[in-house]
N, C-alpha and C positions, 0 to 999 in steps of 0.2 A: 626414498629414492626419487632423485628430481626426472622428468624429462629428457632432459639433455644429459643421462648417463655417459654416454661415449666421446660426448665433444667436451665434456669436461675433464670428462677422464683422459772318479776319480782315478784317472790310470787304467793302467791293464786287468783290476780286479773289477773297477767298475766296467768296465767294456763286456766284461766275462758275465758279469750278471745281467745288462742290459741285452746283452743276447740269450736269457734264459727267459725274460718276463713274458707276459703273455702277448705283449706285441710284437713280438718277430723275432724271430731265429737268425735274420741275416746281421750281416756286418753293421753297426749302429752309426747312421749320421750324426746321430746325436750322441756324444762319446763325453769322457771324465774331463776333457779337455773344454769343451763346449760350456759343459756345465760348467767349472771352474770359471768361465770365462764370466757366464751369464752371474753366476752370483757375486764377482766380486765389482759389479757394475750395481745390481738390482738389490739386491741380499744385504741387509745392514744386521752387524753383529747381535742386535737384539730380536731378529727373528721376523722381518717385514720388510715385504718386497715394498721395491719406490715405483710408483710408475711416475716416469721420466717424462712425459709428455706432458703430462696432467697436475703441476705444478707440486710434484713430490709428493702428493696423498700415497695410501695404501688401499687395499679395497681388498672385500672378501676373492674376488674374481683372480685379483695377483697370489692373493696368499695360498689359494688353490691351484691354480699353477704352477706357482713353485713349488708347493709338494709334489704335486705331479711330476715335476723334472729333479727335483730330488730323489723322489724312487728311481725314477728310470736311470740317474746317473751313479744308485748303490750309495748315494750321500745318507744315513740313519742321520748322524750329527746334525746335518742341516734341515734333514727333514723333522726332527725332534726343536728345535729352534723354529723353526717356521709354524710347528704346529704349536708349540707352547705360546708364541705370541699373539698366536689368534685368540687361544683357549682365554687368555688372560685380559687381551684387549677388547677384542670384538664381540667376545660369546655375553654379552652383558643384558640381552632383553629377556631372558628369563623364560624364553617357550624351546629352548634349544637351536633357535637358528641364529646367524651370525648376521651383526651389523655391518651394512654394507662398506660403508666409508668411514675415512680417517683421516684428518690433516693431520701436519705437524704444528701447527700453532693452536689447533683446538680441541684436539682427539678425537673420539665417533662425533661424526659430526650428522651421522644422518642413521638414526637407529634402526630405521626398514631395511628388512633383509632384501638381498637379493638373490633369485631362487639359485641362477647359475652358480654365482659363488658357495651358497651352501650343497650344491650339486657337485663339484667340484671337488671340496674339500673332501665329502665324505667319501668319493672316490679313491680321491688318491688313501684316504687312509685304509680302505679295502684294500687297494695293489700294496700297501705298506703291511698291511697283514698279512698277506701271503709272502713276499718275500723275505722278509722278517721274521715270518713266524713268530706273529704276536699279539696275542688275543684282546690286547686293550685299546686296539687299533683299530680291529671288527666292530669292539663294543661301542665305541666312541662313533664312530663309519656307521651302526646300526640306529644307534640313536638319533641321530641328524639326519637321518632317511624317515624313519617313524615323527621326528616333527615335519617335516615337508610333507609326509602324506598327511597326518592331520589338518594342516593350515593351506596348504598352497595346492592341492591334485585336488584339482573340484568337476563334479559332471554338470558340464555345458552343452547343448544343441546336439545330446546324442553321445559325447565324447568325452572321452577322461582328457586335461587340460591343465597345463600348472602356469598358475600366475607367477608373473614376473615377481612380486613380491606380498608380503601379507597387505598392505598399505597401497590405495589407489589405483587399481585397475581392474573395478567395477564401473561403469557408466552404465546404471538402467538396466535393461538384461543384454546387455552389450559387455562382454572384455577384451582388452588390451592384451594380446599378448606379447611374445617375442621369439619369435622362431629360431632364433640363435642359442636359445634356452633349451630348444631338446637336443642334449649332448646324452645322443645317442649310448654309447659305449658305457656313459657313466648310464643311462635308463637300463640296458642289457646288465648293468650289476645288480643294480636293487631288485631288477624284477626277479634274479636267483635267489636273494634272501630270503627266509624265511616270512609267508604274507606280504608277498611282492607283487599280487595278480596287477595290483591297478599299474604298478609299473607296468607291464606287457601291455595293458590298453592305450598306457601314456602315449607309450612307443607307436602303435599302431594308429593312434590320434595325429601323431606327429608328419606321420608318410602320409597321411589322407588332407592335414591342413598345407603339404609344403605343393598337393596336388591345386588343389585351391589357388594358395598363394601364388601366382603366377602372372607380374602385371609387366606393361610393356613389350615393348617389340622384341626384350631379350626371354622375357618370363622369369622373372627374377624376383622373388620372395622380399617385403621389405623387412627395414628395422623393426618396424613394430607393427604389427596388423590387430584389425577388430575383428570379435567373432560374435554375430548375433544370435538369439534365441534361434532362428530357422537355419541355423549352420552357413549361413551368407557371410564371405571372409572379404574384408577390404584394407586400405592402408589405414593404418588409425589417424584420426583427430586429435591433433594436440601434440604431437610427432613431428619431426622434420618426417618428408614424406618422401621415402626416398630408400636405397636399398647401398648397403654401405657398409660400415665399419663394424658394425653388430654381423649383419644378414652376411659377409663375406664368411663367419664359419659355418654356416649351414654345410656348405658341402665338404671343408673338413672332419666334423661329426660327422655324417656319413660315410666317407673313406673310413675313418678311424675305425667305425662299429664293420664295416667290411662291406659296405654295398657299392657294387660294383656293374650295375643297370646304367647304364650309358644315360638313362632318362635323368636321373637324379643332379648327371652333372651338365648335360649340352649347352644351360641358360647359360654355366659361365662360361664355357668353349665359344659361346657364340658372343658374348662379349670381349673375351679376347682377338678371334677371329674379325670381331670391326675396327679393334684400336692398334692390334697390330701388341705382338707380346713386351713393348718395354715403354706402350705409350696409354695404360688400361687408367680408364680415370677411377678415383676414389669412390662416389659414387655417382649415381645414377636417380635422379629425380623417377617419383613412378605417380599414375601411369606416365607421366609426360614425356618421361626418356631424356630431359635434360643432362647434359654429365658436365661434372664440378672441373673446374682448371687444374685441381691438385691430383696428382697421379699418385696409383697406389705406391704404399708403402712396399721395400722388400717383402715382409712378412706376408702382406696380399696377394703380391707376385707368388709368393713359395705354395699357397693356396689354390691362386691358380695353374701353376703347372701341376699339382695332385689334379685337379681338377678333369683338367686337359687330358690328362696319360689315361684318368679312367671314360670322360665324351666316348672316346671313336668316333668313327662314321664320318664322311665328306666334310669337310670345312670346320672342322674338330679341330683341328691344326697340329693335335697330340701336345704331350708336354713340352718336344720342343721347341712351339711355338711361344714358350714363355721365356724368357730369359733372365731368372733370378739373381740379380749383384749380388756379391758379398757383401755382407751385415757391413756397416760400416764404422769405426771406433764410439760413434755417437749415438748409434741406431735408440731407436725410443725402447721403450720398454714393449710395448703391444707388440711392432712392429717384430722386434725382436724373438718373443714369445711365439709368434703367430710361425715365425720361421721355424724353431726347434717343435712345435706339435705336430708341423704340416711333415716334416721327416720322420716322426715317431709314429703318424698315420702312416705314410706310406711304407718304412719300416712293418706296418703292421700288413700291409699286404704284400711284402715281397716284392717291393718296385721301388727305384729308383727315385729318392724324392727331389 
């Protein structure tokens, strides 16, 4: 997994069951319609989401996703297609975790896993086992947990920690992480599994480095940060340095798992609160506080108003300080993505996404 990850990169019965799943009981923004929409854009018959921005690769990150919106839209057919593509294409290094990337003109083009995506998948096939009721989906979901805690959950500077991937982010007694990697909700599942403790420390590791990571005048976590032997967190070396297209789902995972501490989200309220909700830049250089000409994506918008509704407090601006467009015929793939989770969190808390 290179560096520059991010800059490179059904009806009334589904509606019925999307309001059963564990994320929320209310009425679903993200409904059989949505989904239909999103896959006959993303979703190619053979079972692998395109990311559209990123010159049509695949990546373990899309293919878990889209299971993930496949449970939630009661799609089994798609979700069975999505997982079988992976099983077959990606699952090929032989330790149980999935290779990251996939062009169309060259296949796995880059065999290092990466943790999110293997986090990911194995989620969504846990919520596929319970609403489905189907035990080869736990087993598959349990397996892929049990390789991430062998290879990637390692204790650093006091703290249980998962690397980004098995490959390259060790410097010295220095690691690389990425804070957009602790997808909370999915940590809150593993650590039920049977011998899930170190998940519950992950978790806990996680709230204590996002305390840390806090640079600039907004305090704002970046894409990738260092962690050294004496628990000293900084942006990493070798990074664009800069808080962005990754570091934007931090406080999505957080809504999603259900934290609701006004602390968690103010950095982006108060980012909002200086650009004003429909002129928020992409990102933000750290510590320098530079921001790029390119303004976020909808998807980043739909992040920040979750964001916003949970802030409060003076100059918060609340959600309605965000103003989310409609997805637009084009919209990329992330962008797109980022919209239908930020509703499936907030769905999960009973608010308005």
């Amino acid at each position: 997994m290179t560096a520059s990850r991010r800059d490179m990169l059904v009806g009334t019965a589904a509606l019925g069951l999307a309001a059963a799943l564990p994320w929320g009981a209310h009425a679903a923004p993200f409904d059989g319609a949505a989904w239909r929409r999103y896959a006959e854009r993303f979703l190619l018959p053979e079972g692998r989401i395109v990311d559209t921005g990123n010159k049509g690769i695949s990546h373990s990150e899309g293919q878990g996703y889209g299971m993930l919106l496949a449970v939630a839209a009661g799609d089994r057919a798609a979700f069975d297609r999505l997982w079988g593509w992976t099983q077959r294409v990606l699952m090929v290094r032989g330790d149980g975790l999935v290779a990251w990337r996939w062009t169309p003109d060259g296949g796995v083009a880059d065999r290092n896993n990466a943790s999110d995506g293997d986090m990911l998948i194995a989620w969504a096939l846990l919520r596929a086992a319970e609403v489905w009721q189907a035990e080869a989906y736990r087993t598959a979901a349990a397996a892929i947990v049990k390789a991430l805690d062998a290879g990637l959950l390692v204790e650093h500077a006091g703290l249980t920690v998962l690397l980004p991937g098995r490959d390259g982010f060790r410097k010295g007694d220095t690691l690389v992480l990425n804070p957009s990697y602790w997808i909370f909700p999915a940590i809150r599942a593993f650590a039920a599994l049977p011998g899930g403790e170190r998940w519950g420390r992950l978790s806990d590791a996680g709230l204590v480095l996002l305390s840390k990571a806090r640079f600039g005048g907004f305090g704002l976590p970046p894409d990738w940060m260092a962690l050294d032997a004496a628990g000293t967190v900084a942006v990493a070396e070798g990074f664009k340095k800069q808080y962005g297209y990754d570091a934007v789902r931090v406080p999505l995972y957080l809504a999603w798992d259900g934290y609701r501490d006004p602390y968690y989200f103010r950095p982006y309220a108060s980012l909002v609160a200086k650009f004003g909700g429909t002129a928020v830049p992409a990102t933000v250089s750290l510590p320098g506080g530079t921001t790029t000409q390119v303004a976020a994506s909808v998807g980043m918008l739909a992040v920040y108003r979750l964001a916003c509704r949970l802030a409060g407090g003076a100059g918060a601006g609340g959600g309605d300080a965000v103003t989310v467009p409609p997805l637009a015929p084009d919209e990329d793939y992330y962008s797109t993505t980022l919209t239908h989770l930020s509703a499936l969190a907030a769905q999960s808390l009973g608010i308005d996404p």
